[in-house]
C-alpha positions, 0 to 999 in steps of 0.5 A: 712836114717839119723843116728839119725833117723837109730839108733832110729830104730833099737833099736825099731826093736830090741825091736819088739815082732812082729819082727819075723813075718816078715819072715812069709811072702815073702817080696820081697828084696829091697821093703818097702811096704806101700800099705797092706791096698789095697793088703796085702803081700803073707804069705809064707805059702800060696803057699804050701797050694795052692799046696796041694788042687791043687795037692792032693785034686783037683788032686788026689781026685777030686770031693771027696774033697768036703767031704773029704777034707771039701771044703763044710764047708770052708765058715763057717770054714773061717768066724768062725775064722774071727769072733772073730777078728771083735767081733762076734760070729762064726756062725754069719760070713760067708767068700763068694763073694765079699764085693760089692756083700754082700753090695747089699744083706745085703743091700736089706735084711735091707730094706726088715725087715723094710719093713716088720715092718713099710711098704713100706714108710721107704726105706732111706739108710743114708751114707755119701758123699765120702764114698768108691764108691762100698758101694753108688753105690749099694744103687744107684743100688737098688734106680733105683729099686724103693727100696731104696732112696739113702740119703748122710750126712757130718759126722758131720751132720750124727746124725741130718739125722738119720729121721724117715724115715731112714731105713738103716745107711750104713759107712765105719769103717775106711775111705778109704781115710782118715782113720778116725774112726767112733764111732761105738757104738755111730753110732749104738746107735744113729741110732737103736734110730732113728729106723735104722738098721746099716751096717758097712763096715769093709774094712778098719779096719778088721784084722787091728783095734779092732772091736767089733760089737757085742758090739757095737750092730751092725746089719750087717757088711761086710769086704774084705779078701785081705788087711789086712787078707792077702787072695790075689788079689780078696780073698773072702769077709766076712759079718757078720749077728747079731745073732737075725736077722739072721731067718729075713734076706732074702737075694735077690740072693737066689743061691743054696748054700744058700738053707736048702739043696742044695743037695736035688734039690728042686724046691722051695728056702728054706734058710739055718737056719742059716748065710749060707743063705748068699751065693750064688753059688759054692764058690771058694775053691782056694781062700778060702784056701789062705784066710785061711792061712792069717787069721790064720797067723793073729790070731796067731797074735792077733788084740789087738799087731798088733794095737799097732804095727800099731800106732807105726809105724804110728808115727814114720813115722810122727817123721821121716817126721819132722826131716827131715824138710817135711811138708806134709798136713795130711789129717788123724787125728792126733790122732792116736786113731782116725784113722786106720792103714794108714797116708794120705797127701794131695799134687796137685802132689799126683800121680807123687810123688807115681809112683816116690816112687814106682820106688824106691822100696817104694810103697804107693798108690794115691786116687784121685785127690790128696791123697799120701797113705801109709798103715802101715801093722804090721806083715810085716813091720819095723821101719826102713823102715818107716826112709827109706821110709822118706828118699826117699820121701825128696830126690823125692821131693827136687830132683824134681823126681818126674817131670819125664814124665814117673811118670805122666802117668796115669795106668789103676789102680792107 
């Protein structure tokens, strides 16, 4: 890195109140990790819980674990702690299944509570084109049921597209692409208005951003566990039932587990009382326990520090870029109050720029066609590898590097 450049770093590490969790988590040597937005980084902690359910609770105590050892609890335990992070009550958030699986039932229990209320005529699920792939392809899905109309509105059209025969607003919090924000209390306001129930998908902002759902009178929610709460590669999902809704959802995939008493073997489906009802089959204990050791390790953290953190770490990147004489197109607001915990840029040569940084121990990721992503995880990164990070993508694109073939083959994921 450039001395001016180093040296501003280093004074704003010395002066990190979030500088000792860094060790907290095994950060491999020679990796400046920009990528926590898609997979966040392995808590140091997490191996040794692993072990011990592998070894002790499974090993030694078997199936007694499920009472001993409070496997059967771990859902609501794990969604309780999340809840105050996304502004929810504890027995509103439930950690099950994955965000694609919670779409589809949250989903269905919106059209089914409004069906109940005006008929079968207001099955409209309002979002927005280029939001991420999963959340519209299951409105897609349900469509092809004859139970939902699938409706996509540009963001600055979305107030005008809340008709009356909109049922549900489904959005992203923070864009996966862009990582611009949404108003939530506005959205929200504005949809109930309009007669709308509103889920928000907090993929991209849980664990990352304040959220206050219930502030903002959200009617349902759904987040992943593997980006910013640090629960590993396919971790569980939460999603988040406002506490007036909960005796009226009636979730599609009415499994065992979401059942009043499961243990009783009925033959009739009666669902849990209350935000348990949203779970399915058996829940997978391993990968609650790793969840559960990287929501902790962000409680004790905080969401109100880590944010700071984050903008800081985003600007400074952006200082770093133009002292160095870049000019990438930023295709993330400027305002660093306007979007989440990421920077995205625009270039025709997206992909082979980010393989490029990656082989020099930089990682970001590429969405496709042409965006550079890098995410800005607080509790793990410093400033200095945001100066080093620059540094390597002036010399990528003024070497030409990243014209290399090797660079310009196509992954399986990208």
């Amino acid at each position: 890195m450039t001395e001016p450049l180093g040296a501003r770093a280093r004074i704003l590490d010395e002066g990190d109140p979030l500088a000792r969790y860094r060790d907290r988590f095994d950060v491999p040597d020679g990796v400046i990790y920009l990528d926590g937005n898609s997979l966040g980084c392995l808590p140091r902690a997490t191996p040794a819980r692993l072990e011990q359910v592998v070894r002790k609770e499974w090993g030694n105590d078997l199936i007694r674990s499920w009472n001993s050892a409070g496997w059967i609890d771990m859902p609501k335990r794990v969604g309780a702690k999340i809840a105050p992070l996304i502004g929810a009550q504890p027995h509103e958030v439930i950690a099950t299944d994955s965000v694609s699986v919670n779409l589809f039932k949250l989903i269905s229990a919106a059209l089914a509570m409004q069906a109940e209320q005006h008929g079968s005529g207001r099955k409209v699920v309002l979002s927005e084109p280029g939001n991420f792939p999963t959340d519209i392809y299951m409105i897609e899905g349900l469509e092809k049921q004859g139970l939902a109309e699938r409706r996509l509105a540009d963001r600055n059209a979305m107030m005008d597209a809340l008709g009356d025969d909109v049922a549900l607003l489904l959005l992203t919090h923070a864009h996966y692409k862009t990582g611009e924000v949404f108003d939530m209390p506005a959205l929200t306001k504005a949809a109930h208005d309009a007669g709308a129930l509103v889920l928000w998908d907090l993929s991209h902002s849980g664990g990352a951003l304040p959220v206050d759902l219930n502030g903002a009178h959200a009617d349902f929610a759904v987040g992943c566990g593997y980006k910013y709460f640090n629960g590993g590669p396919g971790a569980p999902a939460y999603a988040f039932v406002a506490e007036r809704h909960i005796e009226a959802t009636q979730q599609p995939l009415s499994g065992w587990m979401g059942h009043a008493a499961p243990f009783a073997f009925s033959d009739d489906y009666k669902p849990a009382p209350g935000v348990e009802r949203l779970m399915c089959g058996t829940p997978g204990i391993l990968a609650l326990a790793a969840l559960e050791v990287g929501v902790d390790l962000i409680v004790e953290i905080g969401i109100e520090p880590l944010y700071a953190k984050s903008q800081q770490l985003s600007e400074f990147f952006r200082q770093c870029l133009g002292e160095s004489g870049l000019d990438l197109e930023l295709v993330s607001p400027h305002n660093p109050a306007a979007r989440g915990s990421q920077l995205s840029f625009r270039h025709e040569e997206a992909y082979a720029i980010c393989q490029a940084l990656i082989a020099r121990g930089v990682i970001g990721d590429f969405r496709d066609p042409d965006i550079l992503r890098f995410g800005f995880a607080p509790a793990y990164l410093r400033f200095a590898d945001m100066a080093e990070a620059v540094r390597h993508l002036k010399e990528v694109l003024e070497t030409g590097e990243w014209q290399r073939e090797e660079f310009r083959e196509r992954a399986a994921v990208t």
